[in-house]
C-alpha positions as CSV (number, residue, x, y, z in Angstrom):
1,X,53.7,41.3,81.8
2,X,56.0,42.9,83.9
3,X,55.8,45.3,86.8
4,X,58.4,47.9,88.4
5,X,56.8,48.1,92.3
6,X,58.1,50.7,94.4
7,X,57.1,51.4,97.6
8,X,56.5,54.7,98.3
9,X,54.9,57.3,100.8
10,X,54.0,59.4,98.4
11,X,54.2,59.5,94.4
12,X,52.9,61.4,91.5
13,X,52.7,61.7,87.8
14,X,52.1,64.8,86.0
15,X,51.5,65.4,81.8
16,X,52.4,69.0,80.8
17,X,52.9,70.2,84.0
18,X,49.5,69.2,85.3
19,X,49.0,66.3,88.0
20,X,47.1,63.6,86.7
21,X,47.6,61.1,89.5
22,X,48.8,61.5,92.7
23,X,48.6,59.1,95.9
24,X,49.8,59.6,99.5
25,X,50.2,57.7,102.4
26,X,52.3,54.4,102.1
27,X,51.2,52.8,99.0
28,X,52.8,51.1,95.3
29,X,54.2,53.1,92.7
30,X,53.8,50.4,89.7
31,X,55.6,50.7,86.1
32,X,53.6,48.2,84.2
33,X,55.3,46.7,80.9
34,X,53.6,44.3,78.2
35,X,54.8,42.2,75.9
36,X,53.4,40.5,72.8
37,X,52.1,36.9,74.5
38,X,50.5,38.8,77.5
39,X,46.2,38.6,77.7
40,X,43.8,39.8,80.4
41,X,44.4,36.6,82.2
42,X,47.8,38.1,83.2
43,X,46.9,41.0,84.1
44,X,43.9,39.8,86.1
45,X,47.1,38.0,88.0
46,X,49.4,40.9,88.3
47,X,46.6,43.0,89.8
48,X,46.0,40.3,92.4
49,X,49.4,39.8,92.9
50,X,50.4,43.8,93.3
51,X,47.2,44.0,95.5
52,X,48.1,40.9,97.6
53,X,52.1,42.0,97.7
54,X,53.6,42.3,101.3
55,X,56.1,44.7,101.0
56,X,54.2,47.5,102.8
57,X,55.2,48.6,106.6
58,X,55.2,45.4,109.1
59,X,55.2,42.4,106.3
60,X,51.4,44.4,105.1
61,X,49.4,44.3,101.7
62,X,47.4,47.4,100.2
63,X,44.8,45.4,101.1
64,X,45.1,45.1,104.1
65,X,45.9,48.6,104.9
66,X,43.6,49.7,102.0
67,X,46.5,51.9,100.6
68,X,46.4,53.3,97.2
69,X,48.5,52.5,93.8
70,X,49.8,54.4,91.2
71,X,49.7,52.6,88.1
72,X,52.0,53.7,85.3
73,X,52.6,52.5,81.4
74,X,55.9,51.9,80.8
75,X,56.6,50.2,77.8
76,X,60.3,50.5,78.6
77,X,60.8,47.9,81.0
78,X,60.8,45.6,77.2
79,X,63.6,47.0,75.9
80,X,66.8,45.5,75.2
81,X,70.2,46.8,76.1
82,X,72.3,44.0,75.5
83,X,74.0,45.1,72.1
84,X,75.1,48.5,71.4
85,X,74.4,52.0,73.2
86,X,70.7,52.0,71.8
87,X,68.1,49.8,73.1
88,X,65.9,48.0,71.1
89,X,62.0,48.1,71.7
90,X,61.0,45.3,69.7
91,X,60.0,42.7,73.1
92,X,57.5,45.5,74.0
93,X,53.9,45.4,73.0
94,X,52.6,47.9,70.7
95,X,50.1,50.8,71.9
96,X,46.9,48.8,70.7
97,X,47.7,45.6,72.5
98,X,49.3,47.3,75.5
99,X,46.9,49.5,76.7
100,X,43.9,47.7,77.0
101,X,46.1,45.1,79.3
102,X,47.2,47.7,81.1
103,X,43.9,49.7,81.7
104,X,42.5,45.6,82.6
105,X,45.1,45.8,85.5
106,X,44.2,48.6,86.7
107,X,40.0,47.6,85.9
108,X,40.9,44.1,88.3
109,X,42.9,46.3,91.0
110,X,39.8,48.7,91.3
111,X,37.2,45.5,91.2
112,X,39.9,44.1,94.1
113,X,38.8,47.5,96.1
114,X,41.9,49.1,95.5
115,X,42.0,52.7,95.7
116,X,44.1,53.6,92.0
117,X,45.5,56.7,90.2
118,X,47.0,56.5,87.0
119,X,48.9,58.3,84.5
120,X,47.9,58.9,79.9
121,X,49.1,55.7,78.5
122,X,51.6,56.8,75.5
123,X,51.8,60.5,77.1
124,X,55.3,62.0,78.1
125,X,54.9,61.5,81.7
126,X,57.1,63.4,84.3
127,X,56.5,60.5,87.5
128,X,57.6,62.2,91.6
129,X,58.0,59.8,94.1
130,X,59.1,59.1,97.6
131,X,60.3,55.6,97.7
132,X,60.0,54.0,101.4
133,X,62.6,51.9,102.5
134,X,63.9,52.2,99.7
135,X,62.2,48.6,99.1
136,X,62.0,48.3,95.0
137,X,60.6,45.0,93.4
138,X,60.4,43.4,89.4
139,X,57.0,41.2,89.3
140,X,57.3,39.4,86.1
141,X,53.8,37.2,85.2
């Protein structure tokens, strides 16, 4: 499982020109990618870990500042650019296996306390964002 953080001050995602998550204040943007070996065990971690994860203002977590995340699918952070001018998709994790791994992340980051928006896993997803800083992380589990 891997995760694009962003820390932003504000951020949005929208699906045919309609908001369908939106947070505000300082707070993660999150890309979440799976791959074929991930299970909920790794996604129970990488909600801990993006709820835990100082990057906020003065070395802070969300939780400690109680500050939302927007949690995105992104089965892109899989592919493969290495050969050629088109990527190749095949590390990424089908639509069955992927989005019940990523809707457990988000299910642990809620359980966590976590205030979370999301976007339509397998939608065409237009995402907004302010990133703070700009402080951008990869959290591979």
């Amino acid at each position: 499982m891997r995760a694009v953080v962003q820390r932003v001050s504000q951020a949005s995602v929208s699906v045919g020109g309609r908001v369908v998550g939106e947070i505000e204040g300082p707070g993660l943007m999150v890309l979440v990618g799976v791959t074929h070996d991930d299970d909920v065990g790794k996604a129970r971690r990488m909600a801990a870990k993006l709820w835990g994860l100082r990057i906020l203002q003065d070395e802070k977590s969300c939780s400690d500042l109680d500050a939302p995340l927007l949690v995105v699918s992104q089965f892109t952070l899989y592919g493969d650019a290495r050969k050629g001018r088109r990527p190749t998709w095949t590390a990424a994790a089908p639509g069955p296996v992927a989005e019940p791994l990523v809707e457990a992340v988000v299910h642990e980051l809620r359980a966590l306390g976590a205030k979370v928006e999301t976007g339509v896993f397998g939608a065409d997803m237009t995402v907004a964002l302010v990133n703070d800083g700009p402080i951008t992380l990869v959290v591979d589990m």
